[in-house]
N, C-alpha and C positions, 0 to 999 in steps of 0.2 A: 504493500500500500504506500509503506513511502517512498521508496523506488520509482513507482507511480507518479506519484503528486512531483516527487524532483523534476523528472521528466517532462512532465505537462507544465511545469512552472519554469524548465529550460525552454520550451519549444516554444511557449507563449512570450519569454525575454527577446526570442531572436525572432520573432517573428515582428514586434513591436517594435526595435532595435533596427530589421530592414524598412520595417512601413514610414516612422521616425526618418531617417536616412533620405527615403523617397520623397517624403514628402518636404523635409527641407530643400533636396537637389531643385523638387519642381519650383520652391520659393523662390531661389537662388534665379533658376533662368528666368521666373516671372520677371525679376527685377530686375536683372540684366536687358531684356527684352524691352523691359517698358523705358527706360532712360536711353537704348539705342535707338529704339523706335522715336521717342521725343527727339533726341540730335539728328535722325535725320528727316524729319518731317520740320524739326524748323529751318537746317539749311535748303530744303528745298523752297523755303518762302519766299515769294517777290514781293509781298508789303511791308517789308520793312529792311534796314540796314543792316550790313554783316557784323558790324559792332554794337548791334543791339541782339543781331542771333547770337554772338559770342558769351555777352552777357547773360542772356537768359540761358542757353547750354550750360555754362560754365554754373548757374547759381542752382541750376538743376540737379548737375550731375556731382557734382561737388560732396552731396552728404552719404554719399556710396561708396566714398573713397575715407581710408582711415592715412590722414598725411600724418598724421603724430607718428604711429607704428613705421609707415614708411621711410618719415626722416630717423628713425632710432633703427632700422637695419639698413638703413643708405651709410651710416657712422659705424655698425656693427658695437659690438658688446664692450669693448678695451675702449673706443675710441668715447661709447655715450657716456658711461662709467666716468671716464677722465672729466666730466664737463661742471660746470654751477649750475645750478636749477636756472638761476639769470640765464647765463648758456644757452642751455635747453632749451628756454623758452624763446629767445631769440633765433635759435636753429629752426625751429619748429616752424614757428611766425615765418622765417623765410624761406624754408624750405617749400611750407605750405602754399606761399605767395609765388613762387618759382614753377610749380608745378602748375597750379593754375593757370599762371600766364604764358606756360607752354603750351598744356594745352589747347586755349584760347587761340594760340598765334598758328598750329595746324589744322584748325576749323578753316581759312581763309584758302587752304591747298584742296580742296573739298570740290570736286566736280559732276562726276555721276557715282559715285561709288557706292556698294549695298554691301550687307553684311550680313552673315549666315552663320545663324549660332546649333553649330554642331553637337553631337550627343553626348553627356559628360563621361571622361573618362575615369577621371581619379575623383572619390569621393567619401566620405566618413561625416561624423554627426558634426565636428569641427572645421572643417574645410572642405573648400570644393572647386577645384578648375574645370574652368568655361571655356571648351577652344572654340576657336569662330575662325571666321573666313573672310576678310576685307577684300571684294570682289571689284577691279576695275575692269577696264574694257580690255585692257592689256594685259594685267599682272591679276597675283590671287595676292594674297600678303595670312599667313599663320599668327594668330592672335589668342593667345590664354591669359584669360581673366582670372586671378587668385585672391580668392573669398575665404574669408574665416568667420565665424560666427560671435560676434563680440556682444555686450551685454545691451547694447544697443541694436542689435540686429546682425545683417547680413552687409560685410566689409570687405571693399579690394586692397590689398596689401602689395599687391607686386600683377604684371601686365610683363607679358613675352612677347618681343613682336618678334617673326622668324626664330624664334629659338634660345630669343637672350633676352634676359630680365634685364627692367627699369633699374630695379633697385641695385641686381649687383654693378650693373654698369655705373651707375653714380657713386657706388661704393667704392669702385676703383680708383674713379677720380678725384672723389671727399678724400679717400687714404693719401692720396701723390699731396694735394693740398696742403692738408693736416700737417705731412712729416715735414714739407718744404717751408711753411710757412706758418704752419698754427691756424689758432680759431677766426683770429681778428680777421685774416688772409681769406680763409674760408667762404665767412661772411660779407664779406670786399667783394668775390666773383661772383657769389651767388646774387647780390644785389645790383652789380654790372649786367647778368644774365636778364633779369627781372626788366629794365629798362626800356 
């Protein structure tokens, strides 16, 4: 009998544990969907100006992205560790502001392009990548979206386009920075970039 009830109470954990799973994965692409669908139904607008679609894109998509987590592994563990909360909070502030206005400034390269969010591959109760397909007339472009599940929701932490992350590529160049120059230096180019 208890053999039993273990059993039934194993099979009922994992059965809960994949529905759980699925049913966050299907959250995860709702919300991917609904913010790609919004950036490309406003760049398709003719009533209004590109730096009013940027704006609203950008005020849009903005809370789907976690830039604190992002700027703390663009710096990696030794480098966040070393800093003052002051620091931080001004790495952050700019990193966040840097992101944004990249973003922003590749919405204007924007011609017919659609995009095609493919089946997820990797996924668990904590995370979950999103490959898609940036489709032009020319070229395809491989794109995975990396979503973790934060106490606020569902968060993108890091973006592969062809094969290489956002973050470790900034992380490269934050490192070369850091060693050659320090923070002050740091925050000198990232606010050069921002411009």
């Amino acid at each position: 009998m208890i053999k039993k009830t273990v059993m039934t109470t194993l099979v009922l954990f994992l059965l809960l544990v994949q529905t759980a799973g699925a049913v966050g994965t299907d959250t995860v692409e709702a919300l991917l969907k609904g913010k790609l669908d919004f950036i490309f139904f406003t760049l398709k607008r003719n009533d209004i100006p590109i730096d009013e679609k940027k704006a609203l894109i950008v005020e849009n998509v903005s809370p789907i992205f976690d830039f604190s987590l992002m700027g703390k592994l663009t710096l990696g563990k030794k480098n966040w560790s070393g800093l003052t909360k002051d620091q931080r909070k001004t790495f952050i502030h700019t990193f966040t502001e840097v992101m944004k206005s990249s973003y922003s400034d590749k919405l204007s390269l924007y011609t017919d392009e659609e995009i095609k969010i493919l089946p997820v591959e990797k996924a668990n109760s904590k995370k979950v990548i999103i490959p898609t397909e940036l489709i032009s007339k020319e070229n395809r472009y491989a794109m995975n979206y990396k979503f973790y599940k934060s106490k606020k929701g569902w968060k993108i932490y890091d973006i592969e386009l062809q094969g290489v992350s956002i973050v470790k590529t900034y992380q490269s160049q934050f490192n070369q920075v850091l060693n050659e120059g320090g923070f002050d230096e740091l925050i000198t180019k990232l606010n050069h970039i921002k411009v």
